[in-house]
matplotlib code that plots the C-alpha trace (Angstrom):
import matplotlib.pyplot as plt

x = [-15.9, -19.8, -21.6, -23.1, -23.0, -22.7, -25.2, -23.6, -20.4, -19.4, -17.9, -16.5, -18.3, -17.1, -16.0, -12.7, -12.4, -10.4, -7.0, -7.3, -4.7, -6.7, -10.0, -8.7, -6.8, -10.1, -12.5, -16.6, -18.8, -20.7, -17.5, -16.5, -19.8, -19.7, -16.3, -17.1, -20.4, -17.6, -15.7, -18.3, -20.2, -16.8, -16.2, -19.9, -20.0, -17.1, -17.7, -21.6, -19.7, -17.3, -20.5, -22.2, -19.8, -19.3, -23.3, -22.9, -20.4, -22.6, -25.6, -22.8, -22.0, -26.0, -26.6, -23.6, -24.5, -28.6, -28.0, -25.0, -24.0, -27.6, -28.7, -24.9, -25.0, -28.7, -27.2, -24.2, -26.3, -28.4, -25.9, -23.8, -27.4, -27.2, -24.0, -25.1, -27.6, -24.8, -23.1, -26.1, -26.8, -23.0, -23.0, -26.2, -25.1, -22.3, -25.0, -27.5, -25.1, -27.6, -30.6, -29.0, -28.2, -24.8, -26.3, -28.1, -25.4, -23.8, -26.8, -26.8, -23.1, -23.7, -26.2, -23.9, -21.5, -24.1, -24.6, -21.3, -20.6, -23.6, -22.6, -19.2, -21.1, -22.6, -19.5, -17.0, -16.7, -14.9, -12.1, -10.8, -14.8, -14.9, -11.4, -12.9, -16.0, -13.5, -12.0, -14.8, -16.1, -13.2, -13.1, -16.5, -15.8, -12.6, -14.7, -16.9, -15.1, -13.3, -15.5, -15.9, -15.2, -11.4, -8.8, -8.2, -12.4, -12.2, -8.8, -11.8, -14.5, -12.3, -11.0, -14.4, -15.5, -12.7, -13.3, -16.6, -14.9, -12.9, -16.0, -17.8, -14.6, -14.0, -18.0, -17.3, -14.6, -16.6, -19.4, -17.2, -15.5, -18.8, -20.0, -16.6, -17.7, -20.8, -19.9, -16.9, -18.7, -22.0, -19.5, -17.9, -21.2, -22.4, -18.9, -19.3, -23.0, -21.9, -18.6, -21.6, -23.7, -20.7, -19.1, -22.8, -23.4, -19.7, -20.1, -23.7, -21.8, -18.6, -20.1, -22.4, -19.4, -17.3, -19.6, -20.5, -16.9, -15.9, -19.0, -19.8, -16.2, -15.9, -19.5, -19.2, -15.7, -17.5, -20.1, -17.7, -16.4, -19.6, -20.5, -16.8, -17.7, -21.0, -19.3, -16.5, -13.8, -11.2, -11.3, -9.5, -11.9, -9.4, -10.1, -9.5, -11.9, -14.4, -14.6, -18.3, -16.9, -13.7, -15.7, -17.8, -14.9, -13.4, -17.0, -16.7, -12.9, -14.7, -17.6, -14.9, -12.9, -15.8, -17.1, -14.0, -13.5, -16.8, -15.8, -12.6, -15.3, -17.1, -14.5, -13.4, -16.3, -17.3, -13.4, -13.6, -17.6, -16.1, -13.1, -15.0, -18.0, -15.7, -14.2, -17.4, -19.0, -15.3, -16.5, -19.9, -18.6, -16.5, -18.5, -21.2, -19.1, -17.8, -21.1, -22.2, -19.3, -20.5, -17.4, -19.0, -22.1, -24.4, -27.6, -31.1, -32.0, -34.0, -30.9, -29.1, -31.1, -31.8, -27.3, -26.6, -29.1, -27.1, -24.0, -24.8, -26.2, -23.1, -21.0, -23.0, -22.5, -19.0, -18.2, -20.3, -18.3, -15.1, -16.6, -17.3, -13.3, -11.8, -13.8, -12.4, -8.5, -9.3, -10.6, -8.1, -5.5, -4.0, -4.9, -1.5, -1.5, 1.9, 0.9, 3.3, 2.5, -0.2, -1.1, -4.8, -5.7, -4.6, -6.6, -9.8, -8.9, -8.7, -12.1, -13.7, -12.8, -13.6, -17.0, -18.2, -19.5, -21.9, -22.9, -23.9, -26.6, -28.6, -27.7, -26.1, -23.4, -20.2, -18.1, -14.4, -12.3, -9.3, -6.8, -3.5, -0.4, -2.1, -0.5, -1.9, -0.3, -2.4, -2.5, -3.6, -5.8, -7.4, -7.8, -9.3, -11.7, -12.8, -13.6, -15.5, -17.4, -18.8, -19.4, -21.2, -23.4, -24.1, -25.0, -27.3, -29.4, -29.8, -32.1, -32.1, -30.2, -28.7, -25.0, -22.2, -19.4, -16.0, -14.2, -10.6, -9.0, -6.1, -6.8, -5.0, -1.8, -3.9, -6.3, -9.8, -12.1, -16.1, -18.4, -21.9, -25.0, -28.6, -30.7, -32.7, -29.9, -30.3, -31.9, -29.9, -30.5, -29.1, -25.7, -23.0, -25.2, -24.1, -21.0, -22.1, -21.5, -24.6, -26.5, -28.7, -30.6, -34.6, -35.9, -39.1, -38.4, -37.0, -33.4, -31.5, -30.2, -26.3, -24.5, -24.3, -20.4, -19.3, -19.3, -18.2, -15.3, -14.6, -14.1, -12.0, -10.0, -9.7, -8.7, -6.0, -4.4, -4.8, -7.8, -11.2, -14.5, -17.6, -21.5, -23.8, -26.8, -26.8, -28.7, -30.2, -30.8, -28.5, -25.8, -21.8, -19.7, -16.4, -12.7, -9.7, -6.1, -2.8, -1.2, 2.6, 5.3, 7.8, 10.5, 9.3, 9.6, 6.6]
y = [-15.7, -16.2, -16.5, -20.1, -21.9, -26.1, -27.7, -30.9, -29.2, -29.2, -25.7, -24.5, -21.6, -20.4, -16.7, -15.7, -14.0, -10.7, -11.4, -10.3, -7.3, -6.3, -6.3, -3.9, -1.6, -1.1, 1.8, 1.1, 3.4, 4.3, 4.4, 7.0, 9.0, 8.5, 10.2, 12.5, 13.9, 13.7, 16.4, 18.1, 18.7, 20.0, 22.4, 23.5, 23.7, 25.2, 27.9, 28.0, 27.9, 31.1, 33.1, 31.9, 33.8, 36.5, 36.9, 35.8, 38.8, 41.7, 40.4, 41.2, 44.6, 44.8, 44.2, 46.8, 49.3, 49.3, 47.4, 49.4, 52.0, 54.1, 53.5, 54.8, 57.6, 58.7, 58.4, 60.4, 63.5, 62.8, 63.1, 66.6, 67.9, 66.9, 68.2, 71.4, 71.8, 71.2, 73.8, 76.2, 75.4, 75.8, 79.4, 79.8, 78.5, 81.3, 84.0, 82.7, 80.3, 79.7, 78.6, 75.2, 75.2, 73.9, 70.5, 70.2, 70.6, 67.7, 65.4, 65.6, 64.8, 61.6, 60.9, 61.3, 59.4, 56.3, 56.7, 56.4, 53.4, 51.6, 52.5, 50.9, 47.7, 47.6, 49.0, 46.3, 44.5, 47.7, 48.6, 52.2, 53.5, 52.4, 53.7, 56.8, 56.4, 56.0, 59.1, 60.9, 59.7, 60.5, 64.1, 64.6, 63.4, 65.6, 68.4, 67.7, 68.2, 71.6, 73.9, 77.9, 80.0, 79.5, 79.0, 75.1, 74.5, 76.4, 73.8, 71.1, 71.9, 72.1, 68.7, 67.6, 69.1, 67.8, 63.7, 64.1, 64.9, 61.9, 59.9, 60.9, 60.7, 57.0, 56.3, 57.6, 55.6, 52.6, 53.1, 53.8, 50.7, 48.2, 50.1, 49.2, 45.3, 45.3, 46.9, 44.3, 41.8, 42.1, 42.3, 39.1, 37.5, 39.0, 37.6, 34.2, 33.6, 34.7, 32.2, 29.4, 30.3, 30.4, 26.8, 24.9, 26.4, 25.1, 21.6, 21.2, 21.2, 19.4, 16.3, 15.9, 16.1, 14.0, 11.4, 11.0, 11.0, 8.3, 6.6, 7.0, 6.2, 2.8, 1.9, 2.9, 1.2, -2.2, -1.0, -1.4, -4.6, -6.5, -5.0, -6.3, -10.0, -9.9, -9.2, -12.3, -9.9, -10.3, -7.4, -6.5, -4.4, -1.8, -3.2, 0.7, 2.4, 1.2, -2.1, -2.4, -1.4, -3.7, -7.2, -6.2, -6.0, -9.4, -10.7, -9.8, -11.1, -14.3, -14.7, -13.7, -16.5, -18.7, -18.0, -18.6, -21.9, -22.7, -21.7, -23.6, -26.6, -25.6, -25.4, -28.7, -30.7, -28.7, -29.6, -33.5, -33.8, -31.9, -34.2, -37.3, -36.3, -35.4, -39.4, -40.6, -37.6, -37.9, -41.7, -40.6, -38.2, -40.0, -43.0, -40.7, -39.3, -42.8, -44.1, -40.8, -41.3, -44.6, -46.1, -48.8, -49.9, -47.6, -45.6, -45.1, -41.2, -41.9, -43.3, -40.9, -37.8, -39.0, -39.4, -35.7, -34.9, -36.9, -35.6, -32.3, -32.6, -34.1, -31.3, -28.5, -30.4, -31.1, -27.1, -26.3, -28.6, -26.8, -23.4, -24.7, -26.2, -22.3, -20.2, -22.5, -21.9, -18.3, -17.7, -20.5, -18.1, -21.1, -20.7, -20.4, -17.3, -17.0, -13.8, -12.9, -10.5, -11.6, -10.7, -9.5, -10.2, -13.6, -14.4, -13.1, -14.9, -18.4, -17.0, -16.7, -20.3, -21.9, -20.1, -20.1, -23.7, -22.5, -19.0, -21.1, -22.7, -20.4, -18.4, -16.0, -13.2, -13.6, -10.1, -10.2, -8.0, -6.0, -2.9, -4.2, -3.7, -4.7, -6.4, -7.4, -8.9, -11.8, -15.3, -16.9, -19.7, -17.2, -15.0, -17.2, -19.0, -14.6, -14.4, -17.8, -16.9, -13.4, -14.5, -17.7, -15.8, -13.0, -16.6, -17.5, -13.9, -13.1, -13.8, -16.1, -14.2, -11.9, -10.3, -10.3, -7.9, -8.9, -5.2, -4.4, -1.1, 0.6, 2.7, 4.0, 1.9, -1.2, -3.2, -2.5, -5.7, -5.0, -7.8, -6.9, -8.7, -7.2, -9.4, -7.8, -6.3, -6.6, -3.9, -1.1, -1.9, -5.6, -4.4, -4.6, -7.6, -10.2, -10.7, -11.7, -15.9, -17.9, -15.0, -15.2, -12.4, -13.1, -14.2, -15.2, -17.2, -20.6, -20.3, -22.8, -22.1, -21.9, -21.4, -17.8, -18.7, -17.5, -13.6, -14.3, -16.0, -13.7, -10.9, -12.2, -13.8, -9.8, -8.5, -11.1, -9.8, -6.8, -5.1, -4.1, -5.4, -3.4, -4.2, -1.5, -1.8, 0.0, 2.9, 0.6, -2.3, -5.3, -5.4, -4.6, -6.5, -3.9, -5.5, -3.6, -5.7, -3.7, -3.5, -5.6, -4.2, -1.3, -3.7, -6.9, -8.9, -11.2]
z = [-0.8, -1.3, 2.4, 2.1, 4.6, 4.3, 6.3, 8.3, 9.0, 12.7, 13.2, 16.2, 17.0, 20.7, 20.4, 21.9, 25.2, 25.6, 27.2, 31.2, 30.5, 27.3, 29.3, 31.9, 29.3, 27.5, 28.8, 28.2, 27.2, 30.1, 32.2, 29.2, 29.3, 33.9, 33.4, 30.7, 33.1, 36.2, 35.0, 33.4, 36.5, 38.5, 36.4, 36.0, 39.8, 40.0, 37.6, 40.0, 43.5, 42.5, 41.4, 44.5, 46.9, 44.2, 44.9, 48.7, 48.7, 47.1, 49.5, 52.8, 51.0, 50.2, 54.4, 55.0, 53.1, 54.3, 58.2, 59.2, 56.6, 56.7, 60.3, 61.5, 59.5, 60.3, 64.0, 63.3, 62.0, 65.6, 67.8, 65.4, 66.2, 70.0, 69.9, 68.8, 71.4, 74.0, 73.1, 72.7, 76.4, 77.3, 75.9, 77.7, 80.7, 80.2, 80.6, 82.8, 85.7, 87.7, 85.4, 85.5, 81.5, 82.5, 84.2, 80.7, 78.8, 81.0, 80.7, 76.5, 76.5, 78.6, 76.0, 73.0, 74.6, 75.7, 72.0, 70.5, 72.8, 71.4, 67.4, 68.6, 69.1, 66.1, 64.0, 65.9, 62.6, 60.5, 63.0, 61.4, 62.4, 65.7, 66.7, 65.0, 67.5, 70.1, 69.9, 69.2, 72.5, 74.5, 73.3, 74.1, 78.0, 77.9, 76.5, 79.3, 81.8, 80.9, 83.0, 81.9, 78.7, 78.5, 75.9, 76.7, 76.6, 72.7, 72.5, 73.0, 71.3, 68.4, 68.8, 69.2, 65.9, 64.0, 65.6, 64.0, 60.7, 61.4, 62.3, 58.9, 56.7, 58.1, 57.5, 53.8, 53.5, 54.5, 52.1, 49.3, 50.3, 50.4, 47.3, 45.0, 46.7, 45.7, 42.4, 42.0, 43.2, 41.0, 37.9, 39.0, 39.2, 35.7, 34.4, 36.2, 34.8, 31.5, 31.3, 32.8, 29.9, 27.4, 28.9, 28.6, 24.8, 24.1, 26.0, 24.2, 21.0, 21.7, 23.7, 20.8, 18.6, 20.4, 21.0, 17.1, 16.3, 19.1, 17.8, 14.5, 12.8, 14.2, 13.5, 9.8, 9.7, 11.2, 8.4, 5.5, 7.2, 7.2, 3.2, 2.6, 3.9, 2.2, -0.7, -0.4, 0.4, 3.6, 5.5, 9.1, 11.4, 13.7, 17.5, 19.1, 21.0, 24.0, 25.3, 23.6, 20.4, 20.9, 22.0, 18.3, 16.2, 17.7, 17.2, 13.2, 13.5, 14.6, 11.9, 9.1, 10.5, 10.8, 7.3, 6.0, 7.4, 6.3, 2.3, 2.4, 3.4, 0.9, -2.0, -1.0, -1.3, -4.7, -6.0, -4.5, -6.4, -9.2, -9.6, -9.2, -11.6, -14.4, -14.8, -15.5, -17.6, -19.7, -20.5, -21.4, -23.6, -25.2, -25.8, -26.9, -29.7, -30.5, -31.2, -33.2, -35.4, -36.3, -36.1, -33.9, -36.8, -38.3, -36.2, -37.0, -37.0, -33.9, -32.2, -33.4, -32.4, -28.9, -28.8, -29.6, -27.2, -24.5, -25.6, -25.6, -22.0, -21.1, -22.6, -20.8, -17.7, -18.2, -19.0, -15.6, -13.5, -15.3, -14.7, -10.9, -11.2, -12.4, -9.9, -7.0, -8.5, -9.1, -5.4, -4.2, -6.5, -7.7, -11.1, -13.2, -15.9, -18.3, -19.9, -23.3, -26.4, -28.6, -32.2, -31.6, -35.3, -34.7, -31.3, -33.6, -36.3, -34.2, -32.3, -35.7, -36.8, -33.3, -33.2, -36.3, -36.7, -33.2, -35.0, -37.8, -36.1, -35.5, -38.6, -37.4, -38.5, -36.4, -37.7, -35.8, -36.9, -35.4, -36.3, -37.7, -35.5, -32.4, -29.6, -26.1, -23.1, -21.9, -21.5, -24.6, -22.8, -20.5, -23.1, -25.4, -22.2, -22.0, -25.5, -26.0, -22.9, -24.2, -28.1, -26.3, -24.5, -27.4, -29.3, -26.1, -25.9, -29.8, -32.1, -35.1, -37.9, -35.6, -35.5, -33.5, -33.8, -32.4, -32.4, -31.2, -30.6, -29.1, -25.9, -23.2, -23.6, -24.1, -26.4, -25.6, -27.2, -27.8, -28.1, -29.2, -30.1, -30.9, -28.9, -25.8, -23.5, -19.8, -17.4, -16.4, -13.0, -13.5, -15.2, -12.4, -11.3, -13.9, -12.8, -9.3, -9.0, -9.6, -10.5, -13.3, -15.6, -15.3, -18.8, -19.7, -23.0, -23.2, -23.0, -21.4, -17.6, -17.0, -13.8, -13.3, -13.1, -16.8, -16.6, -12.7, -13.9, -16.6, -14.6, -12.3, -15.1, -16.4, -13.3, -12.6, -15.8, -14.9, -17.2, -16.9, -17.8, -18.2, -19.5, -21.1, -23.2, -26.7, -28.2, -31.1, -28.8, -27.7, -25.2, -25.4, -23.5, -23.2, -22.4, -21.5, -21.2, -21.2, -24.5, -25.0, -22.6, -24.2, -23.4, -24.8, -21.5, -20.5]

ax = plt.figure().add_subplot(projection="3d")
ax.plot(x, y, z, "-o")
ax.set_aspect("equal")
plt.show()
């Protein structure tokens, strides 16, 4: 299928809407990427909020340690040192009763014990120290009270001594405790920015990934679909994927559709002119060759010589409105093929004869020859319309007292057929180009203009019989037109 488009046609061109269901089922893609960034950020502020109370922890064991750990224990040492001096002025007080060392002794236990009630304040948030502080305190009032050097007051002071073991085991404790916090907690945080760190380098790779993938293969698939209706080829384009990508592919659905219509039109009205031209160009032709036989009364040469040249016009545009006629049946694929096993000697020898008389012309070598024993399975019409078409065109392109070799082979379970010429090749660049339809190799001699439908139809007349055809230019100069057809079936059956 060629894209040209018929001007005059009325085509409808609306473009179908998605169903309602199909419209909702799809997903777009900046509901995809929305979504995509959603979850993203969750779990990146997830990931943030843990390490923010893993930090917001170690900053409360941080204040602990320096606002309540320190001060407390720089107070503790105060009052074992006030402590101390009460009981220097108690043994004092022993010697000397009336020098009032006994009142002092009093006065600094009231103080230690104002004290402790104001460290119980600030230690009201860590229980096990201020029970601690409570009984610290209350064996300080008990050891207060005790009056004289007797065994009970000893009992006391003892009791005293070992609450402030109490008090400074339970303020160890608590350190040790808001140091493995702060030491936990500062890990946490360490492992928390590290995982952050980790999750972005992964996310900055796989969204990119993801996002070409989900992207990429549908738009080179719609790639190949567009190359695959430039080249005349049906192609189905996968509707999966966004609702962007989705409303393209129906949009290609639609142009293939429309384009094809748009050929079919096109076929039509080149089969209807095709039909009707080739009545009246069968009358000229005929009456042309009537009148150059003479049959009719005798010509001048002037009449005659201005007859062949109508005649031959006629010919060439009789065998361009066929050519026009067998690409529409080979696209249309209701051209009919009865392939059987032919004698390849005898398909070159009828070449030979039918070409000769053209070769001849122009004085030119036609050489077809063939290795004995060779069979091919084609159609003997199509077969013959291949070969006439390549040894016509060798004729076209070569020189006045040129040669053309006609060369058959066996290879690879089938007949390969050569047809070479020495005239002046065609560009490398131009090779596969050829056989494109109503393409035609620049020249800048003389040479009448075809159609650019031959070596179009030729190849498609290969392929539908299941061979090969190939062009390459030769190391001493022309071109070599390379066939391959499958040799006869083992069996015998058509």
């Amino acid at each position: 299928m060629t894209i040209n488009f018929m001007e005059g046609q009325n085509i409808n061109r609306e473009t179908p809407f998605p169903a309602p269901g199909e419209q909702h089922k799809a997903v777009s893609i900046p509901r995809r990427v929305l979504v995509a960034a959603l979850t993203i950020l969750l779990l990146v502020g997830g990931v943030v909020y843990i390490a923010v109370r893993a930090i917001h922890t170690l900053g409360n064991s941080s204040d602990t340690l320096i606002q309540v750990g320190l001060p407390l224990q720089k107070r503790l040492l105060q009052l074992q040192n006030t402590q101390h001096q009460a009981e220097f002025f108690r043994q004092l007080a022993l010697v000397l009763p009336q020098a009032g060392y006994e009142k002092a002794f009093v006065q600094l236990v009231h103080r230690e014990e104002s004290a402790l009630q104001a460290l119980q304040l600030a230690t009201r948030d860590h229980p096990s120290l201020t029970i601690a502080l409570q009984q610290l305190q209350g064996s300080l009032a008990a050891y207060a009270q005790i009056p004289g050097n007797s065994a009970a007051q000893q009992t006391s002071r003892i009791a005293v001594e070992e609450k402030f073991q109490a008090v400074h085991q339970a303020m160890a404790k608590l350190l040790a405790r808001q140091g493995e916090a702060a030491a936990a907690a500062r890990m946490r945080a360490v492992q928390l920015l590290y995982a952050l760190v980790f999750i972005t380098a992964v996310l900055s790779i796989l969204i990119p990934l993801r996002a070409a993938t989900a992207l990429t293969r549908p738009l080179k698939d719609f790639r190949r679909a567009v190359e695959d209706i430039g080249a005349g080829k049906l192609t189905s384009v996968a509707s999966e994927g966004p609702r962007e990508l989705r409303d393209l592919a129906r949009s290609i659905e639609s142009m293939q559709a429309r384009l094809q219509e748009e050929e079919r039109l096109r076929h039509e009205f080149l089969s209807q002119v095709s039909h009707e031209l080739k009545t009246p160009l069968a009358s000229a032709r005929s009456g042309s060759e009537l009148l150059l036989s003479e049959r009719i009364g005798p010509l001048l040469p002037r009449q005659r010589e201005v007859l062949e040249i109508v005649a031959r016009q006629v010919k060439e545009l009789y065998a361009a409105i066929q050519e026009m006629l067998d690409m529409h049946a080979l696209q249309a694929r209701a051209l009919d093929f009865a392939p059987q096993d032919l004698s390849v000697n005898e398909v070159l020898t009828d070449l030979q004869k039918r070409m000769q008389p053209l070769t001849d012309k122009k004085r030119q070598n036609l050489d077809c020859i063939g290795a004995e024993g060779l069979v091919v399975h084609a159609d003997p019409q199509r077969l013959r319309q291949i070969l006439t078409n390549l040894v016509s065109n060798a004729h076209k392109y070569s020189p006045a007292d040129g040669r053309i070799k006609v060369r058959a082979q066996a290879q690879q379970q089938g007949v390969l057929f050569s047809v070479s010429d020495n005239g002046p090749g065609i560009p490398d660049a131009l090779l596969e180009r050829v056989f494109e339809r109503f393409y035609q190799v620049p020249v800048s001699n003389s040479l009448p203009r075809g159609t650019g439908l031959g070596l179009a139809i030729t190849r498609e007349l290969v392929a539908a019989q299941g061979g090969w055809i190939r062009m390459q230019n030769r190391p001493t100069g022309g071109l070599c037109a390379g066939i391959w057809l499958p040799a006869a079936r083992p069996d015998g059956t058509a």
